[in-house]
FISETOR-536642 format. One record per residue: residue number from 0; y, z negated, x negated of N, C-alpha, C in turn; residue in one letter. Coordinates in Angstrom, 2 decimals, always signed. Last residue first. Example, Ala and Ser with C-alpha at 12.3 -4.5 7.8 and 13.67 -1.06 7.14 Angstrom:
# FISETOR-536642
  filum   nnorth      nup    neast  canorth     caup   caeast   cnorth      cup    ceast  guke
      1    -2.25    -7.08   -12.85    -1.06    -7.14   -13.67    +0.03    -7.87   -12.90     S
      0    -5.69    -7.80   -13.19    -4.50    -7.80   -12.30    -3.30    -7.80   -13.20     A
This chain:
# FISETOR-536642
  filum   nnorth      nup    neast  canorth     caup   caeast   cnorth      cup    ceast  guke
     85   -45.22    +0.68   +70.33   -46.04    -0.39   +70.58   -46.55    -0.56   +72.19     X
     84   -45.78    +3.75   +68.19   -45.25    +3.08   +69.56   -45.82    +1.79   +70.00     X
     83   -43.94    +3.81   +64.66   -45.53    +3.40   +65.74   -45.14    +2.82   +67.46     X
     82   -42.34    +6.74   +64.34   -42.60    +5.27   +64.63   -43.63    +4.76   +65.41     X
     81   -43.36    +8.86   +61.58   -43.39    +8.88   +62.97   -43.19    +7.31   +63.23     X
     80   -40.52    +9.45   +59.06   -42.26    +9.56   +59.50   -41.79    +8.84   +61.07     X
     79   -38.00   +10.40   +58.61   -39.32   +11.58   +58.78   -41.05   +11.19   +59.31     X
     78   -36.79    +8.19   +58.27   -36.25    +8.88   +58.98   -37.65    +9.88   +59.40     X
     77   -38.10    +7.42   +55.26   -38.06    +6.41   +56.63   -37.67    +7.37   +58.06     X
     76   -37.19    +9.41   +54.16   -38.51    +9.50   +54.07   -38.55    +8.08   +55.70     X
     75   -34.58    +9.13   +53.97   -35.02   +10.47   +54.65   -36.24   +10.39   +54.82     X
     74   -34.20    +6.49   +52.57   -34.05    +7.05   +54.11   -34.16    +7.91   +54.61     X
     73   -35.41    +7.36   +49.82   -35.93    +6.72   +51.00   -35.72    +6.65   +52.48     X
     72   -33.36    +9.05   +49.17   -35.20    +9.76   +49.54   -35.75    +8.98   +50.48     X
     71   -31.17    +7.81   +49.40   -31.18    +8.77   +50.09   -32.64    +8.86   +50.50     X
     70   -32.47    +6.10   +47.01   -31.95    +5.19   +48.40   -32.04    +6.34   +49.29     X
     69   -32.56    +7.84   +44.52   -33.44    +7.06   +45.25   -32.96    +6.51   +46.39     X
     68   -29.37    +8.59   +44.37   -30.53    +9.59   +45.49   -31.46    +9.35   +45.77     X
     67   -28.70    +6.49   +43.97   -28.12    +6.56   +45.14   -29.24    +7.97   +46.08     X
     66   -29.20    +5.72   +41.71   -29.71    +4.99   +42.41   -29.44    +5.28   +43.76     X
     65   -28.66    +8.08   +39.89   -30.01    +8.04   +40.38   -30.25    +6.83   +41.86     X
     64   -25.49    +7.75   +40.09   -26.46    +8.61   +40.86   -27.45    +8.34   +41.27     X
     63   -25.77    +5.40   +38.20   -25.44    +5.56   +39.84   -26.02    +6.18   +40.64     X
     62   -26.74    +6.71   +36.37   -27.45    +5.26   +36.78   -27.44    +5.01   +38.64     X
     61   -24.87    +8.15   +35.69   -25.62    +8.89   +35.90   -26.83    +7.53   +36.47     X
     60   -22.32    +6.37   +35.36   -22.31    +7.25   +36.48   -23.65    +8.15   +36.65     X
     59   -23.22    +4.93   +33.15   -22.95    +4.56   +33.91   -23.20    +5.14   +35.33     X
     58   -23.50    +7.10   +31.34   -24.65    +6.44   +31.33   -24.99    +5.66   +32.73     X
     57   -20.65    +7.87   +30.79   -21.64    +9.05   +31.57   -23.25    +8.63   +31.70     X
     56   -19.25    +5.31   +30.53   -19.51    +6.07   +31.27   -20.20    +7.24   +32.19     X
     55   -20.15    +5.49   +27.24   -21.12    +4.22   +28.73   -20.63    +4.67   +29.88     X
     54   -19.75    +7.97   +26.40   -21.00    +7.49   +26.23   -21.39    +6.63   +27.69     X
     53   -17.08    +7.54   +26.66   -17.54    +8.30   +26.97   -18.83    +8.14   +27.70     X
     52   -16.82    +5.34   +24.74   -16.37    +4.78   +25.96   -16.78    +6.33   +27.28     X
     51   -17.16    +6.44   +22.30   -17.98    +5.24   +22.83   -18.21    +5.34   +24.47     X
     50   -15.43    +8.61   +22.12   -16.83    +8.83   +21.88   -17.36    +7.38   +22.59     X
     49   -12.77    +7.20   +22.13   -13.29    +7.97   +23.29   -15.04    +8.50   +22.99     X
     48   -12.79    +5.26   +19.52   -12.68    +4.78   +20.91   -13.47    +5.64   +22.10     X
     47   -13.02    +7.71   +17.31   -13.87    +6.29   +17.89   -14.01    +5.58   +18.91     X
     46   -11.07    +9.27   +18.60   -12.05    +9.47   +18.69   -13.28    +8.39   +18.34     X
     45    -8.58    +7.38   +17.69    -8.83    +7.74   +18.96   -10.22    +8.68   +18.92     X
     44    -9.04    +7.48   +14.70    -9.52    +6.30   +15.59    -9.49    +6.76   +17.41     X
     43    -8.75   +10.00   +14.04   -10.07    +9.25   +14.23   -10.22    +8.11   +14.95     X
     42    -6.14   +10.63   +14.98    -7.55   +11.28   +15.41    -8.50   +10.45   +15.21     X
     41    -5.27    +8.59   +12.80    -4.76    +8.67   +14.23    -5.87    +9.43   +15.19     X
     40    -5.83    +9.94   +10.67    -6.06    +8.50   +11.15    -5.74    +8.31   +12.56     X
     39    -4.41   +12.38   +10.97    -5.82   +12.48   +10.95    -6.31   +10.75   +11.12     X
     38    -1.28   +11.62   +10.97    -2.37   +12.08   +12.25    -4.16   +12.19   +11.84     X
     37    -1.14   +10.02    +8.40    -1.61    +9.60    +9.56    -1.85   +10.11   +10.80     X
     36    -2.02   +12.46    +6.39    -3.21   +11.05    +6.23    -2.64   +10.50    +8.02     X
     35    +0.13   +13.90    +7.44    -1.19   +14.26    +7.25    -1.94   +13.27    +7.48     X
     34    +2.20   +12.43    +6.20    +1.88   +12.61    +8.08    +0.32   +13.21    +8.00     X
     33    +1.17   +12.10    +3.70    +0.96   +10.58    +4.31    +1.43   +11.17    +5.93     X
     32    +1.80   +14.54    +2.91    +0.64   +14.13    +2.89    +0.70   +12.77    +3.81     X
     31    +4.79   +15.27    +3.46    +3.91   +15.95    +3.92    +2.85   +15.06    +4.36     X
     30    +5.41   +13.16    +1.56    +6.02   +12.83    +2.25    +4.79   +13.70    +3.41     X
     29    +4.56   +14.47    -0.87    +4.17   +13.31    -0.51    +4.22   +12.77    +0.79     X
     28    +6.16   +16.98    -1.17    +4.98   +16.94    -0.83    +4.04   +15.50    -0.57     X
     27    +8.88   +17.60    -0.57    +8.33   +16.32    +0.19    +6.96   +16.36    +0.17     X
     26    +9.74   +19.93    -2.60   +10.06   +18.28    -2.40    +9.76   +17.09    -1.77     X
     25    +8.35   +22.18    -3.73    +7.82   +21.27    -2.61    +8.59   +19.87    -2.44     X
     24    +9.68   +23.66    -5.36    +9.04   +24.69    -4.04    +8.73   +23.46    -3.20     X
     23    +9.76   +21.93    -6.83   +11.30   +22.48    -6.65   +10.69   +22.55    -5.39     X
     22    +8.00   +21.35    -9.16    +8.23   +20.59    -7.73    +9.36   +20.81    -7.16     X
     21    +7.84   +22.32   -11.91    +9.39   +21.68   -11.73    +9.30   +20.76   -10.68     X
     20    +5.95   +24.47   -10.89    +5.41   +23.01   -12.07    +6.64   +22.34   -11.73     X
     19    +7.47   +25.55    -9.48    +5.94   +25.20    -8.63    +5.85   +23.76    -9.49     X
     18    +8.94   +27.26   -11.28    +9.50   +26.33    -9.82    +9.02   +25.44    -9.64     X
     17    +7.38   +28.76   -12.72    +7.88   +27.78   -13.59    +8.43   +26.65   -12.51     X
     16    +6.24   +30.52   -10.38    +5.23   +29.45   -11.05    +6.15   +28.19   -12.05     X
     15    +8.02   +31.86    -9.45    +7.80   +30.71    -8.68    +6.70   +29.75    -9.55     X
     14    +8.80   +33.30   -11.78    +9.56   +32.39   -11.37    +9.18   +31.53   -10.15     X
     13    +6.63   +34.77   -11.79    +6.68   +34.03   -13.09    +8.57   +32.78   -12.53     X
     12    +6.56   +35.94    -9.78    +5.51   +35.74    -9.82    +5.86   +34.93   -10.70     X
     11    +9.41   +37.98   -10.27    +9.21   +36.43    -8.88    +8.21   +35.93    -9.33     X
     10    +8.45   +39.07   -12.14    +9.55   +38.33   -12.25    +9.38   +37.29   -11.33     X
      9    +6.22   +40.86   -11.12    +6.01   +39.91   -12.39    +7.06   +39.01   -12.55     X
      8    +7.71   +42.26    -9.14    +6.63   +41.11    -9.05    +6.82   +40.14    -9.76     X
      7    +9.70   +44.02   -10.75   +10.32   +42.36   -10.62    +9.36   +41.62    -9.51     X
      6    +7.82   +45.47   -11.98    +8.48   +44.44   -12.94    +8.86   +43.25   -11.84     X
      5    +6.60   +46.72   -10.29    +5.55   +46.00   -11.10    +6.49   +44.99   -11.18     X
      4    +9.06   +48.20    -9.15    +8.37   +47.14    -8.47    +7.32   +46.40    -8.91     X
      3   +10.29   +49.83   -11.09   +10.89   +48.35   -10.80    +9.88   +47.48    -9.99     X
      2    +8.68   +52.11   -10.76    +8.50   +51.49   -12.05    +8.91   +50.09   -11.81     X
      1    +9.17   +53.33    -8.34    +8.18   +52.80    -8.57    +7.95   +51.92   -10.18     X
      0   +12.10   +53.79    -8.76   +11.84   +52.71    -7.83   +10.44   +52.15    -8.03     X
């Protein structure tokens, strides 16, 4: 049993390679590649879009903020000092 198992490696090993050159093992390798080429086109452009649009959002909402906790300071600061009695 141990002697057969070098050999019929070497057998499969030498029959998938004559296959491989033939294009037996792969019939749609073209076919493969172009879903390939278009999900990865497909990724990119949706990552062109969401990187941007990311961007002015979190520029957006952080603009906000600030303007909203300046306004807060101020009314807490209006709120805290003393009113002049007339």
């Amino acid at each position: 049993m141990e002697e057969l198992l070098p050999e019929s490696l070497e057998t499969a090993l030498e029959t998938a390679l004559q296959t491989a050159g033939d294009g037996v093992l792969d019939p749609t390798g073209s076919a493969n590649a172009l879903i390939f080429l278009a999900i990865a086109a497909a990724g990119l452009g949706m990552a062109l879009v969401y990187v941007p649009l990311r961007l002015y959002l979190t520029i957006t909402a952080r603009s906000r903020r600030l303007k909203l906790l300046q306004r807060i300071r101020k009314l807490r600061d209006e709120l805290s000092s003393p009113k002049p009695v007339a």
